[in-house]
C-alpha positions as CSV (number, residue, x, y, z in Angstrom):
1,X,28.9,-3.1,38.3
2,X,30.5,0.1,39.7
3,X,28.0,3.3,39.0
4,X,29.6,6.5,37.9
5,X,31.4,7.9,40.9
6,X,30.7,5.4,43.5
7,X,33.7,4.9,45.8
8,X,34.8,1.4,45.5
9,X,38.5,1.7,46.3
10,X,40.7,2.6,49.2
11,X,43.0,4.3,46.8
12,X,40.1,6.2,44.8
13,X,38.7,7.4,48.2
14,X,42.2,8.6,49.0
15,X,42.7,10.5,45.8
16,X,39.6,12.3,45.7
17,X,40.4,13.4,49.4
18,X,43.8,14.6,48.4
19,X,42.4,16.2,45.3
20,X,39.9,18.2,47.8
21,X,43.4,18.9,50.2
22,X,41.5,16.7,52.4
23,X,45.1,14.6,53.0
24,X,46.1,16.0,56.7
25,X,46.7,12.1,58.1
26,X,46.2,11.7,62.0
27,X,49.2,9.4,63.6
28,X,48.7,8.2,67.6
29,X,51.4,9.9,69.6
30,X,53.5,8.6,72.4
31,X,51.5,10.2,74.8
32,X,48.2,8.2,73.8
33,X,46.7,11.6,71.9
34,X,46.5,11.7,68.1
35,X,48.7,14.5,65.9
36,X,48.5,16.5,62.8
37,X,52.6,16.3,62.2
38,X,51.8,18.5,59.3
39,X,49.4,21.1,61.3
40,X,51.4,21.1,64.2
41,X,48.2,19.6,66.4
42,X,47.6,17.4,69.1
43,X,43.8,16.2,69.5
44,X,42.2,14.6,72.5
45,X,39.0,12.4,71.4
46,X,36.8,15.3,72.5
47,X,38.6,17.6,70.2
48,X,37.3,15.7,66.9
49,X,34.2,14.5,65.2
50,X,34.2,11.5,63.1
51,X,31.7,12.7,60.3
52,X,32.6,9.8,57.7
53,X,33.4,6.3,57.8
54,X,34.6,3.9,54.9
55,X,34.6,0.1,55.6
56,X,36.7,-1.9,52.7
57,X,36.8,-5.5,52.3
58,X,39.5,-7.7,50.6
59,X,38.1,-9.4,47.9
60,X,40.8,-12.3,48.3
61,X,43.3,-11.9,51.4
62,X,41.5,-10.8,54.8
63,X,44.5,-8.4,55.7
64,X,43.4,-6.2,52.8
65,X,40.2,-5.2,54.9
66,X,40.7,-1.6,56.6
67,X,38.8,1.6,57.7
68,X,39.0,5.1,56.7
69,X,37.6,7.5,59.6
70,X,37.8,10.8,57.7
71,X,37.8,13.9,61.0
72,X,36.6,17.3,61.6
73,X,37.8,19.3,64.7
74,X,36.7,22.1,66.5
75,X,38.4,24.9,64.3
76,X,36.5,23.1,61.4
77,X,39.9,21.6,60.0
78,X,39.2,18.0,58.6
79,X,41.6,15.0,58.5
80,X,41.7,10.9,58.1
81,X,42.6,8.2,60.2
82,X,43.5,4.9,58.4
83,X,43.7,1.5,59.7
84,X,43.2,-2.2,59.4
85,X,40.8,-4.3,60.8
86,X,41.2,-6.1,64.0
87,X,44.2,-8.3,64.0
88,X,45.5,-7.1,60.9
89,X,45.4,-3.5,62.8
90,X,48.5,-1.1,61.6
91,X,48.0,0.3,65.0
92,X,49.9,-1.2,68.0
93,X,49.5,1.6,70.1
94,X,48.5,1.4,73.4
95,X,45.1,2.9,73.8
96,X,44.5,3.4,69.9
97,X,41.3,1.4,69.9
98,X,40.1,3.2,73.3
99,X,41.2,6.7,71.8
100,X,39.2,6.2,68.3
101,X,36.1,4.7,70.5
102,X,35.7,8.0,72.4
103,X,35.7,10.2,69.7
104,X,32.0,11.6,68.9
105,X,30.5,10.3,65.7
106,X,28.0,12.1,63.4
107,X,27.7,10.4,60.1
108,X,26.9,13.4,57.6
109,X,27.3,13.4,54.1
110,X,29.9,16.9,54.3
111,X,28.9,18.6,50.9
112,X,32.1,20.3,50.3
113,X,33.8,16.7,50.8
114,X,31.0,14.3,49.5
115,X,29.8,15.9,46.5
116,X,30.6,14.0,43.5
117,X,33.5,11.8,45.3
């Protein structure tokens, strides 16, 4: 049974982040650094902070399993990174996995982000 606002959902996750304009979505460039095509940013892993992470499993079909990595910089500005889970990856990048397992993480609950998500 779900309990009143528990995140259960990649969509609801999503929603509620966009609701908070928490919706600035990270892409891996061509030049093996990740960008903010809607800030106008290009990040190297030391530039961000992973300070929340959402695992979601497919009930029924394995390729529904994915990961939500949800980013602060070093101005303070926060994004997401979305993605699959191992082979199912939506990233074919070279160097994606490599760039996301440099990047500092501190697992905080972010009370302007977190609170009653």
């Amino acid at each position: 049974m779900e309990k009143p606002g528990e995140m259960t959902t990649l969509t609801r996750v999503l929603e509620k982040l966009h609701e908070r304009d928490y919706d600035h979505e990270l892409k891996m460039s061509d030049h093996g650094r990740m960008q903010s095509p809607d800030r106008q940013k290009i990040y190297n892993p030391e530039d961000l902070t992973i300070i929340k992470t959402y695992r979601f499993e497919g009930e029924s079909d394995p390729s529904d399993s994915s990961i939500l990595y949800i980013l602060e910089d070093k101005d303070g500005d926060k994004s997401y990174i979305l993605d699959a889970y191992g082979v199912y990856s939506s990233h074919e990048e070279a160097g994606f996995d490599e760039f996301i397992q440099k990047i500092r993480v501190e697992d905080r609950e972010d009370q302007l982000l977190f609170a009653k998500l």
